[in-house]
C-alpha angles and dihedrals in degrees: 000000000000111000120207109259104238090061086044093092082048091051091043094052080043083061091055092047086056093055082048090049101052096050082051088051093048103047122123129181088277102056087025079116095039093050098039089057096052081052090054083043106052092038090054091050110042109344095079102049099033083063093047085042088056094039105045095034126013095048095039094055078049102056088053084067112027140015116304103213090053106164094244083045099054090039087052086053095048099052089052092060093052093044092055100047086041094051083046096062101037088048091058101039100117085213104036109224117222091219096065090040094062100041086054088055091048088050096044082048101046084042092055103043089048091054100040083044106043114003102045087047097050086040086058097038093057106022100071113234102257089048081059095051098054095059097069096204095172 
């Protein structure tokens, strides 16, 4: 599918949150450490800020066009609330623990798919093109 450009720099850095999530997936009690730190990584270099990016900017210019507690919103919302508070736990175990790790990595996958495959589109489809383009996410 062709992204608009203006959300192309958010679905690349979505790229990068799947690598993450698949070494999450992926994590036994042998690469728990190795896992956990491409989670902190990749947190400290694009996570924080894509989610400010999608929550300052990109729901916002929404909301002027559309309801704002649209059901894939909300649940966009949502998922970025238990992510945080998740990341956070796993990030500061002394001993990481392969069971949280994998769930993290269920629920960052789940989280991006749901927002490549609903809420870009139905971004694209309300906030008309030049509006996008003005809000330099990326």
């Amino acid at each position: 599918m062709k992204r608009a450009e203006a959300l192309a720099p958010l679905s690349r850095q979505h790229h990068q949150g799947l690598n993450v999530a698949l070494k999450l997936k992926r994590a036994d009690p042998a690469g728990a450490r190795e896992a956990r730190d491409a989670f902190v990584e990749f947190w400290a270099a694009e996570g924080r800020e894509h989610f400010r990016a999608e929550e300052e900017l990109l729901l916002p210019a929404f909301a002027q066009h559309a309801e704002p507690d649209h059901p894939a919103v909300v649940r966009m919302l949502v998922e970025h609330v238990d992510l945080r508070s998740r990341g956070a736990q796993v990030a500061s175990a002394e001993e990481p623990d392969a069971g949280p790790l994998r769930e993290l990595g269920e629920r960052l996958e789940r989280h991006i798919r749901h927002e490549e495959r609903v809420v870009f589109p139905l971004i694209e489809d309300t906030v008309p093109g030049e509006e996008l383009e003005r809000l330099e996410v990326g």
